[in-house]
Every structure is written in structure tokens, then in C-alpha cells.
C-alpha positions as CSV (number, residue, x, y, z in Angstrom):
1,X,97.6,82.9,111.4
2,X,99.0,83.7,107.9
3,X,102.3,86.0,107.8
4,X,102.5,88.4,105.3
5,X,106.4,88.2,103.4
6,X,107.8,90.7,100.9
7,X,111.2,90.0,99.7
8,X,113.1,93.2,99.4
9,X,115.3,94.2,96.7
10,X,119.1,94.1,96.5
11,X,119.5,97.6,97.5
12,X,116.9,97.3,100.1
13,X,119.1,94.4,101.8
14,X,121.8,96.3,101.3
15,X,120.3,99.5,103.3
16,X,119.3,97.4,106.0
17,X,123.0,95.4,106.1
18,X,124.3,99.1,106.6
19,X,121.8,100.3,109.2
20,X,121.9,97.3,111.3
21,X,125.8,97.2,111.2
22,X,125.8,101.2,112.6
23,X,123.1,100.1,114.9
24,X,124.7,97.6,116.5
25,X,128.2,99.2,116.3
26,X,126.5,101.7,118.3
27,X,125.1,99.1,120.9
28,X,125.2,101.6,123.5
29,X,122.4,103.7,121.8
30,X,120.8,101.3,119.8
31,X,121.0,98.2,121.4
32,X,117.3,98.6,122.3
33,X,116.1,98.5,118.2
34,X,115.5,94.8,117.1
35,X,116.6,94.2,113.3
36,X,112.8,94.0,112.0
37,X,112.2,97.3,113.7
38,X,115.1,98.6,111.6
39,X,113.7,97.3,108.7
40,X,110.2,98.4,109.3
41,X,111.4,102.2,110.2
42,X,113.8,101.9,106.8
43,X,110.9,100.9,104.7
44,X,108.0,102.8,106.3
45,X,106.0,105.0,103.1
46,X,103.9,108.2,103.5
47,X,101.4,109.1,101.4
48,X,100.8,112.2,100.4
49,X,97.8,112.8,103.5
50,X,100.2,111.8,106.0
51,X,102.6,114.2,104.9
52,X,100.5,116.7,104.4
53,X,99.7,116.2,108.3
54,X,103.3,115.8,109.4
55,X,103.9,119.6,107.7
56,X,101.1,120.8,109.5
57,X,102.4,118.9,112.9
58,X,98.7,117.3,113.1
59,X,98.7,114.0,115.2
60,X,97.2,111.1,113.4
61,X,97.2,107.0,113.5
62,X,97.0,104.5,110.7
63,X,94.7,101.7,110.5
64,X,95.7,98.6,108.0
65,X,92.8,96.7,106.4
66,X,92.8,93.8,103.7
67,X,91.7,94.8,99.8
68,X,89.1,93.3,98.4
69,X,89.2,94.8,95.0
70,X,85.6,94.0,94.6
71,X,83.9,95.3,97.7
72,X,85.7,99.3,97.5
73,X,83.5,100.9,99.5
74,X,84.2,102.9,102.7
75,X,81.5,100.3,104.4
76,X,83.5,97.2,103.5
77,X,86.6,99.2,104.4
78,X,85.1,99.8,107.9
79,X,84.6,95.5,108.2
80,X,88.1,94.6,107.1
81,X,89.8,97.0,109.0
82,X,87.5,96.3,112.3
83,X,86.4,99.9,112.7
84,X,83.2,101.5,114.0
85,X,81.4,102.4,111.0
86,X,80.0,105.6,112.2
87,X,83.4,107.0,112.5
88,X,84.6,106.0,109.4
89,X,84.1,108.8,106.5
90,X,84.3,108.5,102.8
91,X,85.0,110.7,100.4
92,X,83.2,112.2,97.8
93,X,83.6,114.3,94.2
94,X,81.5,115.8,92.6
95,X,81.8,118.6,89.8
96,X,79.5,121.5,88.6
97,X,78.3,122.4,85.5
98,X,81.4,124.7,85.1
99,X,83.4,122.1,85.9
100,X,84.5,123.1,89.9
101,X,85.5,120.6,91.4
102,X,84.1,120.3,95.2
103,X,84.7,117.3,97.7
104,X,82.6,115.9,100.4
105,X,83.7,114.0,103.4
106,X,80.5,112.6,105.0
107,X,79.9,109.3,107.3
108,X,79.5,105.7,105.5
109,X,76.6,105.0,106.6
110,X,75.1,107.9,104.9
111,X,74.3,109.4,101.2
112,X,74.7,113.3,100.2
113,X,71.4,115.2,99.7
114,X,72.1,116.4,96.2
115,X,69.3,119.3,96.9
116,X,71.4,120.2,100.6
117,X,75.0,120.3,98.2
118,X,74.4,122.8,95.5
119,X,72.4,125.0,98.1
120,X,75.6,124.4,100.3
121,X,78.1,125.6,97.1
122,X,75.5,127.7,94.7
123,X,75.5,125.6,92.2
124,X,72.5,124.7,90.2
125,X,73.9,121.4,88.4
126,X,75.6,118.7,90.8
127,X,76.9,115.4,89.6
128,X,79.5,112.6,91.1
129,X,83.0,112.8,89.1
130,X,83.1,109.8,86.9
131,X,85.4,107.5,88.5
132,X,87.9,107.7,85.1
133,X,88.2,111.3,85.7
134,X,89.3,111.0,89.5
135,X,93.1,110.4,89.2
136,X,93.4,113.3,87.4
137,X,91.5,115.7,89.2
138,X,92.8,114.4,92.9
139,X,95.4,112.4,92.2
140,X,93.8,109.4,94.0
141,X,91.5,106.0,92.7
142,X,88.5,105.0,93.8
143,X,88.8,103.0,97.3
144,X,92.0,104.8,97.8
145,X,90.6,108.7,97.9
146,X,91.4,111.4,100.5
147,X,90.3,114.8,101.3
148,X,93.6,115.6,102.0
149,X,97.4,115.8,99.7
150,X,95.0,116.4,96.3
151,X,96.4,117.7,93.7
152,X,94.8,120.8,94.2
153,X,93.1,122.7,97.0
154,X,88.9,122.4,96.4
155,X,86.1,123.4,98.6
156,X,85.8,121.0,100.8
157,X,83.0,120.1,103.3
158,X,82.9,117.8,106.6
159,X,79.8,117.0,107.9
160,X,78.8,118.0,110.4
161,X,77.8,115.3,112.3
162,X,81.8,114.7,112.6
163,X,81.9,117.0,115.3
164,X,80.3,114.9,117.6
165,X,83.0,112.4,117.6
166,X,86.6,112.2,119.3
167,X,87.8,111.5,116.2
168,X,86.9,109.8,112.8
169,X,88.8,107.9,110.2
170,X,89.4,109.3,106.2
171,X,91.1,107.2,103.4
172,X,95.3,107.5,103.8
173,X,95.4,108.0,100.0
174,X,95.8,104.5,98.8
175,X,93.8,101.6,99.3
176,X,93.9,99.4,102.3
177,X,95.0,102.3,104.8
178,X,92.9,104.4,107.2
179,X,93.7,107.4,109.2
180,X,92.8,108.5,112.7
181,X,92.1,111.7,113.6
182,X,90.1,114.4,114.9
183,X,87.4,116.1,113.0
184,X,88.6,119.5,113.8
185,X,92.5,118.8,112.7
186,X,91.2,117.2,109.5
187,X,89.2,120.6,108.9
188,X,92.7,122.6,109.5
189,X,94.4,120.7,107.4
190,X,92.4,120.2,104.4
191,X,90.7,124.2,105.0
192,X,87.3,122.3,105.0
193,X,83.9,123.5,106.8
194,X,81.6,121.6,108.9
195,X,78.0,121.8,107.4
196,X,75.0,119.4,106.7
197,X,74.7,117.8,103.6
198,X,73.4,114.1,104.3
């Protein structure tokens, strides 16, 4: 088994130093959190999904998974992190001839019907963003993209198949993270409708 370390910085140390000492000052009320718990809570990150969930109060997990800065895709994703790929869902971009932006959250193991997604939104011309455009649309990078915490608000469409599930897993927002939820709370919170598309 390989550990993984990451030295912290000065101020970091320093953080902990002063949470651990009012921890354990407090040993009546604390004595129960170990140090590396109080370091883990002090340097735990959100991304902008997750707290665009916690506003909205939606329950959710978080599933880990090993880069591989070669192999992006939300199949390989699936692998690493262990994860029934049926339930895991990628996310897609693609933008109309005038230039709306529309996202599409469908399963791994399947491809959009181009001819089902511009009957589904109107639109006569459908293409995938190019992947140097996506950061500045969403605000996310290719292996790292979620339907939810873009930059702005776009149609967005689940399919439908999602609704057979408990619950299925979307991007975090940054590579190498995963979230768990259910189909309908990812709907709420990114305003998205079920259809079929694949």
C-alpha cells in the first residue's frame, strides 16, 4: 500500500498547531477528534458543485479516483474510481449555430443522438464545444466538467434513463472527484429535464 503525503505550508502548520491546541484544551468536547481528523476537516476544499449543493441543502457523497491524464474519459473514470459504469454520467457541451450553449448529462456507456438533441432544443446546427473553448464557457476542463456550479445557468438535460437508478455519479468539478447523488436532486439543483437523447 502506497501513502499519499503532502507537506503543508507554514501557515497551514500553523492553523492546525492552533486548532489542535483549542481542541485539546477543550478535552472535554473534543477529546474524541484525533489530530489527522483535525487536519483533514481544516484542509477539506469544495468545489463549486458541492457548494452549489450545500446552498441548496442536497445530500451528496464524494468518490476519489487516480488521474491518468491520458485516459480522461468518464469510462476510465468509472475504473479508477471502482464505480458501476452505468451509474456513472459524463457531461457534455455542445453549442448552436447562434452560439447557445446547452449541456448534456448522459450515461458513459452511451453517445448523444445528434438528430434526438436539436429536436430536443430546436436547433438545426449541433456541434461539441471545442475543448479550448470549455473553461471559458463553464468554468471547468475536460475530465474535470460538471453540470453543476458553471459559470452560467444553460439548458441542461438528464437522460432519462437516470431515473431508473437510486442514484448516479457526475464530475465534482475537478478531475479525480465524483459525486453521489440522486437523479432527481441533481435535476433540482442544476434546473435540468429528464429526456431521451442517447
Amino acid at each position: 500500500m502506497i501513502a499519499k503525503v503532502r507537506f503543508c505550508s507554514n501557515t497551514e502548520w500553523k492553523t492546525f498547531c492552533r486548532l489542535h491546541e483549542v481542541f485539546t484544551t477543550h478535552d472535554e468536547i473534543f477529546s474524541f477528534i484525533p489530530p489527522w481528523a483535525i487536519f483533514q476537516i481544516m484542509n477539506e476544499k469544495k468545489t463549486n458543485a458541492m457548494r452549489l449543493l450545500d446552498q441548496k441543502h442536497i445530500e451528496y457523497s464524494t468518490a476519489e479516483y487516480e488521474v491518468d491524464e491520458n485516459h480522461l474519459d468518464a469510462m476510465s473514470a468509472s475504473a479508477k474510481a471502482g464505480l458501476d459504469p452505468e451509474k456513472v454520467y459524463k457531461t457534455i457541451v455542445m453549442i448552436s449555430s447562434s452560439n447557445q450553449i446547452y449541456v448534456f448529462v448522459t450515461p458513459a456507456l452511451f453517445t448523444i443522438s445528434l438528430k434526438k438533441a436539436k429536436d430536443l432544443t430546436g436547433e438545426k446546427s449541433l456541434e461539441l464545444l471545442k475543448l479550448d473553448l470549455l473553461r471559458k464557457y463553464t468554468g471547468y476542463i475536460r475530465g474535470g466538467c460538471s453540470p453543476l456550479g458553471m459559470i452560467r445557468k444553460y439548458p441542461t438535460y438528464i437522460e432519462e434513463l437516470a431515473q431508473l437508478e437510486d442514484y448516479i455519479y457526475v464530475s465534482a468539478g475537478v478531475r479525480g472527484l465524483q459525486l453521489r447523488l440522486k437523479p432527481e436532486d441533481l435535476a433540482a439543483a442544476c434546473e435540468g429535464k429528464f429526456a431521451s437523447f442517447t
